[in-house]
N, C-alpha and C positions, 0 to 999 in steps of 0.2 A: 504494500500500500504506500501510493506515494506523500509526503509530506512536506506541508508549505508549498505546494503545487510542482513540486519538484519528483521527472519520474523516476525509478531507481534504472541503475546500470541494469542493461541486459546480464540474464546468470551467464551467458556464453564468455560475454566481456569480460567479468569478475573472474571466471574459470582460466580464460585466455592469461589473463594476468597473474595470476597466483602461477599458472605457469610457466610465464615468462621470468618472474623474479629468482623462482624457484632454479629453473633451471640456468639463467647466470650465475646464481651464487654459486651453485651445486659444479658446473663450467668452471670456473675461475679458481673454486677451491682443488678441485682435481687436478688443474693445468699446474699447480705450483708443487703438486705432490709427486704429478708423474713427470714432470720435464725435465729434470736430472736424467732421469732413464732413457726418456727419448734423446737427448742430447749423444748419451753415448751410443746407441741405438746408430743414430743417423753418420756417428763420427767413423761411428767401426762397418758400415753400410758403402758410404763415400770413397772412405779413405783406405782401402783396402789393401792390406798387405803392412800396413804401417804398425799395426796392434796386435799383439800377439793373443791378448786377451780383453773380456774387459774389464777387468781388473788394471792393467798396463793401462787402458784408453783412459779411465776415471785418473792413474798417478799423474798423466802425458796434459790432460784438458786441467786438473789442478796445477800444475806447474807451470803451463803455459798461460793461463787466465785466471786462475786461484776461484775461489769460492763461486764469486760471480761468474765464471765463465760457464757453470754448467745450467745457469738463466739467461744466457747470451741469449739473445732474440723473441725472447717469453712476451714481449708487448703484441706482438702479431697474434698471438693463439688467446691473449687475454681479450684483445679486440676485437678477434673470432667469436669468442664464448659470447659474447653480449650481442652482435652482429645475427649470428647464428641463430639464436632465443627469439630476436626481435623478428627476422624474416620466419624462423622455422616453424614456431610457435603459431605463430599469425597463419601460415600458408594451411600448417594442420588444422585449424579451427573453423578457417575459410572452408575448408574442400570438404569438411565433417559437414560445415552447414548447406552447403552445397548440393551433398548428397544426401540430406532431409535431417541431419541431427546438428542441430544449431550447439547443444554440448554434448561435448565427446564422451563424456563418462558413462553417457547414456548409449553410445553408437554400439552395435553389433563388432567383431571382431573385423568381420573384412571392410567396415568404413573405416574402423580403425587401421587397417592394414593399408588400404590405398590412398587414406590420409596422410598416414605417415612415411610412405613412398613419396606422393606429392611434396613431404616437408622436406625429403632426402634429397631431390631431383633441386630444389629450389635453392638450398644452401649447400650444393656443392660449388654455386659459381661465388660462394662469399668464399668457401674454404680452400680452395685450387690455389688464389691468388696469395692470400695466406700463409698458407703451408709451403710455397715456395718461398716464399721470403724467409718462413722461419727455418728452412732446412737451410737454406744459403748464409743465414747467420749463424748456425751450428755450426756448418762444415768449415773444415781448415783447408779445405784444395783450392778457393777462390781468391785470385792474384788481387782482387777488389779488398781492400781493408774499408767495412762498411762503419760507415759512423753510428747508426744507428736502423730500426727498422724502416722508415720513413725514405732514410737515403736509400737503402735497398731496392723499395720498392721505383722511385724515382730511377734510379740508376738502372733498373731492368726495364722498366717503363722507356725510356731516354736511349737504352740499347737493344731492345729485343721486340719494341712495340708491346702492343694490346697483347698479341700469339704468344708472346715472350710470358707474360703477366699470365696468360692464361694455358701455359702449356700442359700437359698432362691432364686437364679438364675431361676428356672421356673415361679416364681411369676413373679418378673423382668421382664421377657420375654413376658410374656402375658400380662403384662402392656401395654409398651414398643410399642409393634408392631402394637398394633392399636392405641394408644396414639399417637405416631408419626407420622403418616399415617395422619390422622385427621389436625396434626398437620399444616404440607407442605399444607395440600390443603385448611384449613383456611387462612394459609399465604399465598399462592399464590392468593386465591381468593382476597384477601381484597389487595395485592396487584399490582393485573392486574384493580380492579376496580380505584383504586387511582393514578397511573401512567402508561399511555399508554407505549403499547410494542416496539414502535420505538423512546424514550425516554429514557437513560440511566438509572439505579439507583443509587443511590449517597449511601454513604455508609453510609450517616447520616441516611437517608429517611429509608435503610434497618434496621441498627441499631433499630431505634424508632418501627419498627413493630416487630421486634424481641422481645424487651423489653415488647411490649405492650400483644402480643400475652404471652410469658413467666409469666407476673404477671397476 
């Protein structure tokens, strides 16, 4: 019931949002946890032959960069995580309502499933651009000494074009779409099983499954 003439948010928008928060925070906190790991990941990936282990890669990336060096490039994947929420979030809620369930908590599995496809296919073209940059700030084989994420992207941008900025995109895509897909219907399974549907979600509750699903 609206009050002082004022109508309330649509639940779908409230829904939308709670998701979006949820899943930045849930994003941002992961990215700080896992990106040591992927750092060495990408160094022992690239730089092949140079590592014997990685144990060797972690003393090699300490020595040559020290503590910070295994957050070399962490602004790209933070700006991801928020990026990503804002398109991914929106495009699933869009195509749920789309396909007759204005909130998703209520859609059957397969709008679930080709919601969250649609959200996979949408925010691979945020994550492509991204994740090059942030692999080119990990890696040690580029003659480019990057000042920061920003010059990266410029300096690819400036050398390689738009193609340059968006290479490896079909890989991306085919990840993406069924990875997400997967994803929503994991999360919504696990959470219609743990909190009933006439029971609000609290953004903590959403948060924690985000987080837990993401790591």
């Amino acid at each position: 019931m609206a009050e002082d003439g004022i109508a309330p948010l649509p639940l779908y928008f409230n829904d939308s949002s709670r998701h979006f928060v949820a899943g930045s925070a849930s994003g941002m906190i992961a990215k700080y946890i896992e990106y040591p790991a992927d750092t060495i990941k990408v160094r022992m990936q690239t730089e092949s032959g140079r590592f014997t282990s990685s144990f060797s890669c972690i003393k090699e990336t300490y020595r040559q960069r020290g503590f910070l060096g295994f957050y070399q490039g962490i602004s790209a994947p933070l700006v991801g995580a928020m990026f990503e929420n804002a398109v991914g979030f929106g495009a699933y809620s869009y195509t749920s309502s789309l396909l007759g369930f204005p909130e998703p908590r209520y859609a059957p599995m397969s709008t679930v499933f080709i919601s969250g496809a649609a959200c996979g296919g949408i925010i691979s073209f945020v994550q492509t651009p991204l994740e090059l940059v942030k692999c080119r700030m990990q890696s040690g084989l580029t003659d480019v000494k990057y000042r920061g994420t920003l010059h990266c992207l410029v300096h690819t941008l400036k050398n390689e074009g738009i193609t340059g900025v968006f290479r490896g995109q079909f890989s991306t895509l085919i990840r993406e779409i069924p990875g997400s897909a997967m994803y929503f219907v994991i999360y919504e399974l696990a959470v219609r099983a743990m909190c009933p549907q006439e029971k609000p979600r609290g953004v903590l509750f959403t948060t924690s499954h985000h987080g837990v699903l993401r790591l």
